[in-house]
C-alpha positions as CSV (number, residue, x, y, z in Angstrom):
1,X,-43.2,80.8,37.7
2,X,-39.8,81.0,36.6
3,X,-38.1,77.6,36.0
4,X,-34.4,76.9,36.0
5,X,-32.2,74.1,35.2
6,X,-29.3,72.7,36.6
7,X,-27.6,70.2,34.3
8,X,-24.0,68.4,34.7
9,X,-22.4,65.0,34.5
10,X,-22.8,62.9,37.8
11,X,-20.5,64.1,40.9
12,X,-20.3,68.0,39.4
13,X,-22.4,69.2,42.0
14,X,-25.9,70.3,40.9
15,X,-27.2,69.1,43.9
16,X,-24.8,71.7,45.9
17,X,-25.3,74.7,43.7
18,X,-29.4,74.4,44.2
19,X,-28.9,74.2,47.4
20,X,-27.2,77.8,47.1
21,X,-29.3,79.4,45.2
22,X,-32.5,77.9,47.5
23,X,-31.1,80.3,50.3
24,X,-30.4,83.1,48.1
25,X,-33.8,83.3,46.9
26,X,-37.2,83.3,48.4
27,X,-40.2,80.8,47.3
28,X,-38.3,78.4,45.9
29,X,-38.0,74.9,45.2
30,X,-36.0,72.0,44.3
31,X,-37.3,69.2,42.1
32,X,-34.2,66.4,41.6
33,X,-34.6,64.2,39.2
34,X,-32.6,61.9,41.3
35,X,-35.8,60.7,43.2
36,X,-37.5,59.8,40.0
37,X,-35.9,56.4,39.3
38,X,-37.9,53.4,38.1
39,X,-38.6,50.5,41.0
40,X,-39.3,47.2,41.6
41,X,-38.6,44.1,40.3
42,X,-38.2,45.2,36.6
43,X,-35.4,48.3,37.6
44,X,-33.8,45.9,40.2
45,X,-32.9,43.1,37.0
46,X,-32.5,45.8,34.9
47,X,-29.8,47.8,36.8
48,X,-27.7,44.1,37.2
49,X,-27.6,43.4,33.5
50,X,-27.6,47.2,31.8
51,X,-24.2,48.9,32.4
52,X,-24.5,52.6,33.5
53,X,-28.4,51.8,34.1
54,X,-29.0,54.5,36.4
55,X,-27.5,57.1,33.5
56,X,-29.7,56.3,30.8
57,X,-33.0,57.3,29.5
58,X,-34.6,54.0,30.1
59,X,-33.9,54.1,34.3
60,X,-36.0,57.8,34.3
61,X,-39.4,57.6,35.9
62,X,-40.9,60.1,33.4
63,X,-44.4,59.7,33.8
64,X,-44.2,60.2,37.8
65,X,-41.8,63.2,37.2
66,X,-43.5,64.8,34.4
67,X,-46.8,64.4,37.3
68,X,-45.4,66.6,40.0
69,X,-43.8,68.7,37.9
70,X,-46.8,69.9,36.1
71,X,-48.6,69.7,39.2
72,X,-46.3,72.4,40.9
73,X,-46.3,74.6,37.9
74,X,-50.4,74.9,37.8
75,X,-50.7,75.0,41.3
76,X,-47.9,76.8,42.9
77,X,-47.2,74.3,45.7
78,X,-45.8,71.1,46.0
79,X,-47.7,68.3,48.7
80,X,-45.1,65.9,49.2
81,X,-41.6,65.3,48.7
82,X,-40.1,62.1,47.5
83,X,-36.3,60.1,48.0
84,X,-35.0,57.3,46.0
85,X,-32.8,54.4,47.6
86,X,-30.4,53.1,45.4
87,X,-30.4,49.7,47.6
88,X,-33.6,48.9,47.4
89,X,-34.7,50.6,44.7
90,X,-37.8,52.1,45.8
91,X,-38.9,55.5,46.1
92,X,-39.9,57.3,49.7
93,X,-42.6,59.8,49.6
94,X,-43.1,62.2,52.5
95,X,-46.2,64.6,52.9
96,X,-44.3,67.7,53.1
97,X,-46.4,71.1,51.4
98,X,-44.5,73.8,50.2
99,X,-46.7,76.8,49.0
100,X,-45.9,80.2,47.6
101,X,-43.6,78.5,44.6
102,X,-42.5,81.0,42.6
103,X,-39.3,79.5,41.6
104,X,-38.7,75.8,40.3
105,X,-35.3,74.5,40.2
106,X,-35.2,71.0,38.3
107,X,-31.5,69.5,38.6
108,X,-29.8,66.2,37.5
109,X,-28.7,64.2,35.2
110,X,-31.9,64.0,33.1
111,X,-33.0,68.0,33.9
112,X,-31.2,68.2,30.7
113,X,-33.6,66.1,28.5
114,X,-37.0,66.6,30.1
115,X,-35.7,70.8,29.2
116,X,-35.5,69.9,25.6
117,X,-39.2,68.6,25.6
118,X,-40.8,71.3,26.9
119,X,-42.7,73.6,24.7
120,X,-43.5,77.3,24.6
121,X,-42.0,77.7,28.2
122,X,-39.5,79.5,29.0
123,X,-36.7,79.0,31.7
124,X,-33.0,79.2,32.4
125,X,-30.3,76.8,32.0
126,X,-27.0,75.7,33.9
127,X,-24.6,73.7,32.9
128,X,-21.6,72.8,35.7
129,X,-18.8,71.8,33.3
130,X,-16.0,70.6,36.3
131,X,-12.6,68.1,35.8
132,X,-13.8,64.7,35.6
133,X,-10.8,63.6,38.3
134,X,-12.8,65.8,40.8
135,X,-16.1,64.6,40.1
136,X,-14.9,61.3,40.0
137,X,-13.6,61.3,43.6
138,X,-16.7,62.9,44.7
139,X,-19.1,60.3,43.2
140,X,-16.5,57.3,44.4
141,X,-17.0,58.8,48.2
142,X,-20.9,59.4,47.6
143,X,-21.7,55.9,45.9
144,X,-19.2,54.0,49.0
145,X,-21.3,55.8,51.4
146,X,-24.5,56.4,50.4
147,X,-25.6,53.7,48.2
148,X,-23.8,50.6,48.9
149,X,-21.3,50.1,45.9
150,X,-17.5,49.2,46.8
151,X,-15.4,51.9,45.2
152,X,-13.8,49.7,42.4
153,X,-18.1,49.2,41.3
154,X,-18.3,53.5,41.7
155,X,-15.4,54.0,39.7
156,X,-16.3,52.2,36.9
157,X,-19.6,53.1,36.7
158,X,-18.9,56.8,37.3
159,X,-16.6,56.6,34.1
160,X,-19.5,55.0,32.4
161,X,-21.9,57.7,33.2
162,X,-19.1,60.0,32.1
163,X,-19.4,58.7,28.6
164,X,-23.0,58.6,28.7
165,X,-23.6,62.0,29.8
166,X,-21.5,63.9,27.1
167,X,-22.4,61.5,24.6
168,X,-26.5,61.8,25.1
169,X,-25.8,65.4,23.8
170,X,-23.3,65.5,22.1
171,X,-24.4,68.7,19.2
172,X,-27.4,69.4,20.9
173,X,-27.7,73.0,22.2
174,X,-30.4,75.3,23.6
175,X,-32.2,77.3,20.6
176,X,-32.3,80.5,22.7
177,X,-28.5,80.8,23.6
178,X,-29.1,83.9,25.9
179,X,-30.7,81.2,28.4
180,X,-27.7,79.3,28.9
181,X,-25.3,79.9,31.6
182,X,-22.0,77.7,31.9
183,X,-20.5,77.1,35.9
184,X,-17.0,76.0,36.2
185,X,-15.3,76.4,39.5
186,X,-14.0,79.3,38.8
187,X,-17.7,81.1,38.8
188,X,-18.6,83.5,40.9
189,X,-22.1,82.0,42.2
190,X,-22.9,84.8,44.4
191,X,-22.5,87.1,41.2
192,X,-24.7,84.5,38.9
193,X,-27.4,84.5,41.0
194,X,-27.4,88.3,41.0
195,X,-27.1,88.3,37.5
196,X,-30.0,85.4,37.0
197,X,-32.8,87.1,39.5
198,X,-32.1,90.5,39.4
């Protein structure tokens, strides 16, 4: 199974670009790290007191990720899918089987760290590098209408999660450099997805 990664601060557009590739290639599937948050009591606290909560380590359902991850890489299929909401802070799970996986996409904010933990498998890795203006209005419009937060709230914590992002790995590179593809918006996707599966 070939596994690729699709990495970028929040509002870049990870979620977009999978989305591309998924109908440019056949057997594949998406696995967001998005929908991997912590719940409950604990996270709801948690997210009230920790600025930039929902950027750092300590927010990431590993465990439960790390579970269906494997789980589609031995198997080949995937039995369910599952959505976080931000409100409630709870995670949806809906039996949906996808068979046939031949390709695993794993994007978001944490794809980048749960790549550097992985041993003796290989994979590719994207990295959307776009003005942080751009993906600041973007994540101000997506946080206002998707999960609740007035945009002064999305502002400020999108700057956060800036800082946190580029700061989490900061001199920290891939050790097989040949894997590493960077997207701006200048890239040709059409011609990167060539490149990547043919």
């Amino acid at each position: 199974m070939k596994l690729i990664f699709i990495s970028g601060p929040s509002g870049s557009g990870k979620t977009t670009l999978s989305n591309k590739i998924i109908k440019k290639i056949k057997n594949g599937f998406v696995l967001s790290t998005d929908n991997y948050y912590k719940t409950g009591l604990i996270s709801k606290l948690i997210s009230k007191i920790v600025e930039g909560y929902f950027d750092r380590s300590i927010s990431f359902n590993r465990k439960l990720f790390k579970k269906d991850f494997n789980y589609i890489l031995k198997n080949g299929i995937s039995i369910h899918k599952r959505r976080y909401n931000f409100e409630k802070k709870t995670i949806q799970n809906y039996l949906k089987q996808t068979n046939n996986i031949n390709f695993l996409i794993i994007e978001g904010i944490f794809a980048k760290e749960f790549s550097r933990v992985l041993h003796n498998q290989k994979y590719l890795f994207l990295e959307i590098k776009i003005n942080k203006n751009e993906c600041m209005k973007r994540v101000i419009k997506r946080d206002f209408e998707e999960r609740g937060k007035n945009k002064k709230r999305a502002k400020n914590d999108f700057l956060k999660s800036w800082d946190i992002y580029y700061e989490k790995f900061k001199n920290k590179s891939l050790k097989n450099k040949k894997n590493e593809f960077t997207i701006t918006k200048n890239t040709n996707i059409d011609k990167l997805i060539k490149k990547i599966f043919h």
